[in-house]
Backbone as a ProteinNet text record, in pm:
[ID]
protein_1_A
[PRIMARY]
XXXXXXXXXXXXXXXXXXXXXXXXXXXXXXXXXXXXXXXXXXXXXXXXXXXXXXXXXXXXXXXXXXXXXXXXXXXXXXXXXXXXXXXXXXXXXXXXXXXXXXXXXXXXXXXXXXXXXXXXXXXXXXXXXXXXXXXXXXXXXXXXXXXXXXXXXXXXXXXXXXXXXXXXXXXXXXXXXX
[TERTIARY]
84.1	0	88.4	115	145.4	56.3	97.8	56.6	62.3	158.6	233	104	-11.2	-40.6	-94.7	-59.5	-66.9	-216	-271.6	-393.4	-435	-466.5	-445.9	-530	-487.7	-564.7	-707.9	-698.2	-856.7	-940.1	-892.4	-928.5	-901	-969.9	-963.4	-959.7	-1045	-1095.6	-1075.2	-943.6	-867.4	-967.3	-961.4	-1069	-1003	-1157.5	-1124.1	-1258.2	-1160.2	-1223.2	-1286.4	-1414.4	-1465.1	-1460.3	-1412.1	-1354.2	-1392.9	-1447.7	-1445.6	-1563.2	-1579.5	-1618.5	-1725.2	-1829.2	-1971.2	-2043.1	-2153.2	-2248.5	-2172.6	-2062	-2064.6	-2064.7	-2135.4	-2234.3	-2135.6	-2042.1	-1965.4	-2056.7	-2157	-2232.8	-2293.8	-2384.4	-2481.8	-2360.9	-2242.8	-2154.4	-2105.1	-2060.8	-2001.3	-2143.2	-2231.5	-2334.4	-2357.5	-2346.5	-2375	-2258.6	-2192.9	-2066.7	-2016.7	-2047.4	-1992.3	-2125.5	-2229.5	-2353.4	-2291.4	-2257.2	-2190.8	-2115.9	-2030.9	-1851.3	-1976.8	-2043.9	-2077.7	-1981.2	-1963.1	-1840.4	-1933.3	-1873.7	-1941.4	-1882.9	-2040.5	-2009.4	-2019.2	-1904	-1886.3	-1902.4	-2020	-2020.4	-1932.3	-1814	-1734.8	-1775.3	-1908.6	-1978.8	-2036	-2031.6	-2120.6	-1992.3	-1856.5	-1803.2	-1724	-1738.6	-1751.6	-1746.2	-1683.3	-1721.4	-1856.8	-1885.9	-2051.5	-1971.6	-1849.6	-1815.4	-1774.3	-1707.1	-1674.2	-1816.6	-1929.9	-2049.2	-2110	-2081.8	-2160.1	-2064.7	-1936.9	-1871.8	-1917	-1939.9	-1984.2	-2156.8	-2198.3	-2369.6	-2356.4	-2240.8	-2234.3	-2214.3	-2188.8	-2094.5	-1953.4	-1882	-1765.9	-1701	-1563.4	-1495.8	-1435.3	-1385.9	-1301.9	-1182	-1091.9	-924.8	-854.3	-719.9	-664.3	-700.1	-652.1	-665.6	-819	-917.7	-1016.5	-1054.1	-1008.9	-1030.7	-929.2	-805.7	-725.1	-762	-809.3	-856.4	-1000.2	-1048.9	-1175.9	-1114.8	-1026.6	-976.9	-877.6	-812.5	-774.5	-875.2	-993.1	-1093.4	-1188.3	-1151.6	-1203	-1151.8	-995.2	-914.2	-886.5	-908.9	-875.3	-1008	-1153.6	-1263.7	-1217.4	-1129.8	-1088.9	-1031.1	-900.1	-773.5	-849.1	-941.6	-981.6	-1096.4	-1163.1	-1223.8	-1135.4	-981	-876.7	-841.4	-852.9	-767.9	-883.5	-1034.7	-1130.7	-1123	-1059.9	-1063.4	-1162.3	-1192.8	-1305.7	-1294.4	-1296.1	-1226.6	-1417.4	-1352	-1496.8	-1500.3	-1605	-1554.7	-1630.4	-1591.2	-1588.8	-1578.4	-1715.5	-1720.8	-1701.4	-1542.1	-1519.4	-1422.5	-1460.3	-1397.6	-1252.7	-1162.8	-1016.8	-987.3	-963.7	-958.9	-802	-705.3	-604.4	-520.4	-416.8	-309.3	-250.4	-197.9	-198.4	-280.5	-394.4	-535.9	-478.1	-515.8	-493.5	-358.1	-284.8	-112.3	-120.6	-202.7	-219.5	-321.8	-386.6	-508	-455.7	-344.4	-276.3	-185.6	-118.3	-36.8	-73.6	-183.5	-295.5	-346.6	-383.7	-461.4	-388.5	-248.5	-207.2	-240.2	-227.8	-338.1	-444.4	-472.6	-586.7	-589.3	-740.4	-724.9	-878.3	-858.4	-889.8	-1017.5	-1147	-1196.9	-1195.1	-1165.8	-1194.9	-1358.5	-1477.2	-1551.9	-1535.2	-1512.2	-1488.7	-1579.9	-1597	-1640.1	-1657.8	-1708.3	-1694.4	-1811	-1766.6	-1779.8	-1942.9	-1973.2	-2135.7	-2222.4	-2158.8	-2240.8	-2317.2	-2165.6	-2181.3	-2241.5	-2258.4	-2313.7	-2520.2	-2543.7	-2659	-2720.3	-2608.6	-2689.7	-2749.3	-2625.5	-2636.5	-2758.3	-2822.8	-2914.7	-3072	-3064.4	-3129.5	-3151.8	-3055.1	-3079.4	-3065.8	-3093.8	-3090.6	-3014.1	-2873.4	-2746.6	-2778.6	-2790.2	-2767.8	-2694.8	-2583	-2454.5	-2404.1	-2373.2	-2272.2	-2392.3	-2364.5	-2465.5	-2355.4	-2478.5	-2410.2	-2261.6	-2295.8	-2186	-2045.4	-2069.7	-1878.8	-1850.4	-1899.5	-1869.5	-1688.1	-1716.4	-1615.4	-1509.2	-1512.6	-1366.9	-1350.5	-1402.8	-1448	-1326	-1372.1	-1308.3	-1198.8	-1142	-979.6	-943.9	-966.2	-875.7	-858.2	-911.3	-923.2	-823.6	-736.3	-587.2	-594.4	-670.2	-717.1	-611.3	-661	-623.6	-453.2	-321.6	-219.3	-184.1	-137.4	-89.9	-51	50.3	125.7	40.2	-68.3	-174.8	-227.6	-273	-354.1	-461.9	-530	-681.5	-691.9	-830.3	-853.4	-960.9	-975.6	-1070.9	-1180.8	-1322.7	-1450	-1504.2	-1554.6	-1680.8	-1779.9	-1818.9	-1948.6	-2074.5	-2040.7	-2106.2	-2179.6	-2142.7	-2172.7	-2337	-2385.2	-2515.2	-2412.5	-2470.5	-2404.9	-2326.6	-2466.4	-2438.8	-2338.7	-2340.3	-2229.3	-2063.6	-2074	-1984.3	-1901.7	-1993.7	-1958.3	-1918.8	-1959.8	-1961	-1775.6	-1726.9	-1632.5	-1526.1	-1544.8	-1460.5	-1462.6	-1551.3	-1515	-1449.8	-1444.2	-1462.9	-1226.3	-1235	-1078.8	-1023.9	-1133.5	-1110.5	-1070.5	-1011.1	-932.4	-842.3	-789.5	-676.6	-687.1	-616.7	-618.5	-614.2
-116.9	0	122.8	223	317.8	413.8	528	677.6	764.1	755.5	799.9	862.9	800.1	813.4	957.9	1006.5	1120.8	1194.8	1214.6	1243	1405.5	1487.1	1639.4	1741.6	1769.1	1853.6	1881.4	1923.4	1923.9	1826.9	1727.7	1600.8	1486.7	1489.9	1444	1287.6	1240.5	1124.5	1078.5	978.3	863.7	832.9	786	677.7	522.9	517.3	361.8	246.2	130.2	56.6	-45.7	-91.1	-174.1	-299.2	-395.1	-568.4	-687	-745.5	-927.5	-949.7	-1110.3	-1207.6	-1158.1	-1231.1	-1155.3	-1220.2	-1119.2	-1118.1	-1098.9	-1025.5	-998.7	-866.1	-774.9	-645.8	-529.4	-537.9	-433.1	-324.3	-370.7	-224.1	-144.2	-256.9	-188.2	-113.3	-171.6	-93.5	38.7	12.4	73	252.9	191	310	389.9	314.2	382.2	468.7	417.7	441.4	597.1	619.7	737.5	821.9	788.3	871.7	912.8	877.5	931.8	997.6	1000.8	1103.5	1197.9	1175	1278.7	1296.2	1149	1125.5	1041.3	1034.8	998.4	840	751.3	590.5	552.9	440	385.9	267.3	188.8	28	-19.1	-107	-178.3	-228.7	-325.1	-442.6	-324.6	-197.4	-137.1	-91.7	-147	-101.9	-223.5	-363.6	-482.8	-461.7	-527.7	-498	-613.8	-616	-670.9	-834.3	-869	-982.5	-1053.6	-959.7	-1031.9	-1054.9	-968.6	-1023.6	-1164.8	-1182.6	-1264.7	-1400.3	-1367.4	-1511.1	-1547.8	-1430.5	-1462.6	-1527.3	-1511.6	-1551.6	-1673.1	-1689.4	-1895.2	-1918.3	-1842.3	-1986.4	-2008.8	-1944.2	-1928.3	-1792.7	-1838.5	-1742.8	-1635	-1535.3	-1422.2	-1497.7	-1483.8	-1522.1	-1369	-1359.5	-1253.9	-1120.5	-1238.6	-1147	-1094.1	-1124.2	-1065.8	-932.2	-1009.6	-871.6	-720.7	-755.7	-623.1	-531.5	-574.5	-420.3	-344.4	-455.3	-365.6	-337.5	-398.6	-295.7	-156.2	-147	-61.4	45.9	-7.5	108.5	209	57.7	134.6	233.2	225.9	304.6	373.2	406.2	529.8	606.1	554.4	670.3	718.4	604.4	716.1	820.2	752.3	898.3	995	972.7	1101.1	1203.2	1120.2	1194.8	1272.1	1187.3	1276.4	1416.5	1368.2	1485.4	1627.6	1613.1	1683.7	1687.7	1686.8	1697.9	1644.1	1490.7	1443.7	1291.4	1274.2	1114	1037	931.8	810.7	705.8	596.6	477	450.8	306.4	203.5	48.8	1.7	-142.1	-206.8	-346	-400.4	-516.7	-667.4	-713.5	-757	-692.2	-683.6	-822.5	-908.6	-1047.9	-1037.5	-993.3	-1078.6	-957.7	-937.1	-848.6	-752	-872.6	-775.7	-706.8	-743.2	-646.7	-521.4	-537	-419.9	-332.7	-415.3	-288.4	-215.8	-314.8	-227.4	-124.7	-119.8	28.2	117.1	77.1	154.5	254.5	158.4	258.5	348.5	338.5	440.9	510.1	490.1	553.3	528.2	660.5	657.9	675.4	641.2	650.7	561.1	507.4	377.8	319.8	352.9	222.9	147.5	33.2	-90.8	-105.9	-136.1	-232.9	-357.6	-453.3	-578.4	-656.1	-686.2	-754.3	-894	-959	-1102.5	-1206.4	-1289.9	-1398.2	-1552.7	-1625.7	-1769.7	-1758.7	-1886.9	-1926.4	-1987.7	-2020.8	-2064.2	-1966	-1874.7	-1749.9	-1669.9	-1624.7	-1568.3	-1665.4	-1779.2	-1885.3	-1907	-1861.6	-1816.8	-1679.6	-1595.2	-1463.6	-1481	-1504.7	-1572.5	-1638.4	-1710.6	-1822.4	-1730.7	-1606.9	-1501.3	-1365.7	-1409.1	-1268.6	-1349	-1268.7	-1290.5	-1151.5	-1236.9	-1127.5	-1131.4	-1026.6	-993.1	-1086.5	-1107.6	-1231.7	-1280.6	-1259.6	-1357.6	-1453.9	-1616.6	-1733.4	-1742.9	-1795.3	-1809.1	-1976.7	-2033.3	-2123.6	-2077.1	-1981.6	-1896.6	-1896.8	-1878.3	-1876.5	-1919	-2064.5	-2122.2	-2067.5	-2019.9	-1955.5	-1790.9	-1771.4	-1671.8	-1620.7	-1765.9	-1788.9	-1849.9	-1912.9	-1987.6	-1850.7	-1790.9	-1663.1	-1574.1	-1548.2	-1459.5	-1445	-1322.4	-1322.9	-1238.4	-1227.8	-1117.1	-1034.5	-890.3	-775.1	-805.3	-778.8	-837.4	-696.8	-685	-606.5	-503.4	-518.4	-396.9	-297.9	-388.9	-308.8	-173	-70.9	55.2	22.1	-30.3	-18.1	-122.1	-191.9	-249.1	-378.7	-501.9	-579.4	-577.3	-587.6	-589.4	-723.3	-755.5	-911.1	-868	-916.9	-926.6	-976.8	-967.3	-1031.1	-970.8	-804	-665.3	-687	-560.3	-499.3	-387.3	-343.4	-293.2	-150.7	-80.6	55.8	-8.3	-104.7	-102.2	-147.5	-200.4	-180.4	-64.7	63.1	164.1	253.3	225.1	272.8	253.6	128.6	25.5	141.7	148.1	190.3	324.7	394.3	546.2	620.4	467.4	540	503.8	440.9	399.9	461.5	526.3	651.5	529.5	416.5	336.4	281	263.5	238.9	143.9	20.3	-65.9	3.7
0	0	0	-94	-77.5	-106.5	-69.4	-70.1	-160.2	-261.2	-349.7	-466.1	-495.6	-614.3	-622.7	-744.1	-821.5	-856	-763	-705.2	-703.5	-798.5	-749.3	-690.6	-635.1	-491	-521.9	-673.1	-740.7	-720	-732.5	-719.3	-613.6	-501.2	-333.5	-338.8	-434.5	-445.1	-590.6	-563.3	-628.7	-748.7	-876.3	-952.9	-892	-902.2	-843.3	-921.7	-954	-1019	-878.7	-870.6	-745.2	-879.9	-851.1	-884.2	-849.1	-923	-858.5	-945.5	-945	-1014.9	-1064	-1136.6	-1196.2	-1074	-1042.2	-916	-794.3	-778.8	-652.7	-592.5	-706	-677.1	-740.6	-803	-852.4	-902.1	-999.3	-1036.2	-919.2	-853.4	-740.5	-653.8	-612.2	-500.5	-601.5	-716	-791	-812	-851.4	-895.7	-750.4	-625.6	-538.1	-449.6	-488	-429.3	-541	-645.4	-736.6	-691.4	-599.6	-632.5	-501.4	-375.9	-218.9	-238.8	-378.1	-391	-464.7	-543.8	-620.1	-769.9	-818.8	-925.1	-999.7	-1138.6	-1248	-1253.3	-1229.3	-1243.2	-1441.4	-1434.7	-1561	-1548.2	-1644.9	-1613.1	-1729	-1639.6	-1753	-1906	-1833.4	-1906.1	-2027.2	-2019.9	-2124	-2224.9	-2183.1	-2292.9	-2355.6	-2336.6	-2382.3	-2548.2	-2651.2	-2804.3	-2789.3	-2896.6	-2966.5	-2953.2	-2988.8	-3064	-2890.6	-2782.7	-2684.3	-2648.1	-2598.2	-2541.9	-2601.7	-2702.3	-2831.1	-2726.4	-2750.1	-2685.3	-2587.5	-2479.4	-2362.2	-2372	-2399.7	-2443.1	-2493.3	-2573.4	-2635.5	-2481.5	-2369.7	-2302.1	-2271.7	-2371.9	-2385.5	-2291.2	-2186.2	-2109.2	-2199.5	-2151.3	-2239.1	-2203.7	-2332	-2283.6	-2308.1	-2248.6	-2198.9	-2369.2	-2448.7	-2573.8	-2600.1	-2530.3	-2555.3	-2452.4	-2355.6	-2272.6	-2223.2	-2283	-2323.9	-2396.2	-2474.3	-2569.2	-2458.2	-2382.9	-2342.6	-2153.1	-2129.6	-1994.3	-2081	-2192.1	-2220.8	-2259.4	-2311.9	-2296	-2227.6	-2112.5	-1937.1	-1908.4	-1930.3	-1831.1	-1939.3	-2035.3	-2167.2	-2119.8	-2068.2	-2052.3	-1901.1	-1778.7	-1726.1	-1686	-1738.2	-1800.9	-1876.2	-1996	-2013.9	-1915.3	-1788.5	-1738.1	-1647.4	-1609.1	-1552.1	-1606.3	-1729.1	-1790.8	-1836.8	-1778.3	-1780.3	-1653.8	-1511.6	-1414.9	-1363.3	-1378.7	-1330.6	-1278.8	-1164.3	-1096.5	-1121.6	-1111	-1177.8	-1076.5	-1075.9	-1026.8	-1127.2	-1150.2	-1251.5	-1225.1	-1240.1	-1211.3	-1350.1	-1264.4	-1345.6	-1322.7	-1348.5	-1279.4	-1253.4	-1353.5	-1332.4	-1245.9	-1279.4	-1214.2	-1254.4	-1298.6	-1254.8	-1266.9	-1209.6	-1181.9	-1240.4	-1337.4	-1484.7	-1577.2	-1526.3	-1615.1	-1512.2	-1391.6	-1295.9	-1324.4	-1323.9	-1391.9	-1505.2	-1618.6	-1753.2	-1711.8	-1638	-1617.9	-1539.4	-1446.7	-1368.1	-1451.4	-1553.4	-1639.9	-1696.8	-1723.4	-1789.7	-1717.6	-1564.3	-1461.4	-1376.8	-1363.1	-1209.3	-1142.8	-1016.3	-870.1	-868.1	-967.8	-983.2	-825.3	-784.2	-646.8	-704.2	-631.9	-676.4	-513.9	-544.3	-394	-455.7	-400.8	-462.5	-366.6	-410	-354.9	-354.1	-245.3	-236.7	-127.8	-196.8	-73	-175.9	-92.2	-147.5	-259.5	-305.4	-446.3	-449.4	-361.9	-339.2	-324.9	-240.9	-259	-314.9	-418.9	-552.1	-655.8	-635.1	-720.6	-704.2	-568.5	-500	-563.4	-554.2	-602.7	-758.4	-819.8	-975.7	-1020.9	-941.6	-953.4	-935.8	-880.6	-874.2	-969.1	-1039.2	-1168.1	-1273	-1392.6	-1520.9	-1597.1	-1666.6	-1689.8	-1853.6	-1921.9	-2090.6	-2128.7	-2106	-2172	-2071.5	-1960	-1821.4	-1784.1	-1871.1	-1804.2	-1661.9	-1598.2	-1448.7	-1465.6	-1573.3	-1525.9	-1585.6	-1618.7	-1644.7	-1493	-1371.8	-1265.9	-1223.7	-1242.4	-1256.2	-1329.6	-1444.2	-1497.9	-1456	-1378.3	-1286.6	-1158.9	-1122.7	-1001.2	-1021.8	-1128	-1165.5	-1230.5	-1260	-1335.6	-1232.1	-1109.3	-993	-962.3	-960.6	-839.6	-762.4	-638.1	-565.9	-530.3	-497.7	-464.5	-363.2	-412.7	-327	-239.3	-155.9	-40.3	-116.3	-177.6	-231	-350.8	-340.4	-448.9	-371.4	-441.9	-373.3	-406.3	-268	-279.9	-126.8	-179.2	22.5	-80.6	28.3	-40.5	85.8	26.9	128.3	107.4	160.4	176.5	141.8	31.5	-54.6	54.6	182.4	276.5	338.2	372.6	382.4	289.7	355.3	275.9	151.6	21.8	-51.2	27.9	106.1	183.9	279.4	344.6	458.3	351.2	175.7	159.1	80.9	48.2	30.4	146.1	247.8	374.1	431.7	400.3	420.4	334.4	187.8	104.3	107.8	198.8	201.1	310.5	428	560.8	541.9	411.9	396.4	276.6	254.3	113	11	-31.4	-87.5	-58.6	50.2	140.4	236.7	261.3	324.7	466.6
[MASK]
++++++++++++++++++++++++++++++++++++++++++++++++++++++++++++++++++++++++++++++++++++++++++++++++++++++++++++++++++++++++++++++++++++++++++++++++++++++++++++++++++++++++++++++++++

């Protein structure tokens, strides 16, 4: 955890991407959580190309080459809301490390919440909605591609276990910060 990131006085509050598997509330924490800063929410999943959703709807997981071009497009809408002086959060599930470094390079100061909890859980909520393209049994490659949030990362991880308000509550009362 460092301190370091390049954050400007204009701007109090970090962009931060909220992270983890499908169903474990990134939009709902994510939409509510930019409506408490008073910052403009971005849903990942809405900037997906036509051809990755389509894969996802067969059934079929994203492999790394599919989903680089669309974390590079996350973090290109939020560098440019930086560079309009405007910090975002952005749900999205950045599952593995290196998704997270490539958005960082692009978005210094990037902090990260990661939502986590077990795999039955999130397999419970799943079994309760109906997603545009994420069928609930991607779950599984979900959770094998996962490399949760590591120490030296800037940001904090919460339990999907929380009510959504007690986990925006969680991520503000730590600004982003473990």
């Amino acid at each position: 955890m460092t301190d370091d990131s390049p954050v400007s006085p204009a701007l109090p509050v970090p962009p931060m991407v909220v992270m983890g598997v499908q169903g474990s509330g990134k939009s709902t924490v994510g939409r509510l959580l930019a409506e408490s800063r008073g910052l403009r929410f971005i849903d990942g999943d809405d900037l997906h190309s036509a051809e990755a959703k389509a894969k996802m709807a067969s059934g079929h997981p994203l492999t790394d080459a599919d989903r680089l071009p669309w974390l590079t497009r996350i973090a290109d809408a939020m560098a440019a809301a930086l560079g309009a002086g405007e910090s975002t959060v952005v749900a999205c599930s950045a599952l593995k490390r290196s998704y997270r470094d490539l958005m960082r390079a692009i978005v210094p100061g990037l902090v990260f919440a990661e939502l986590y909890g077990d795999q039955s859980l999130v397999a419970d909520r799943l079994s309760h909605r109906n997603h545009e393209y994420m069928p609930t049994h991607l779950l599984d490659s979900q959770f094998a591609t996962l490399e949760p949030l590591a120490a030296d990362e800037a940001g904090l991880r919460v339990s999907l276990t929380k009510t959504p308000d007690e986990i925006v509550g969680a991520i503000t009362e730590s600004n982003g910060q473990r």
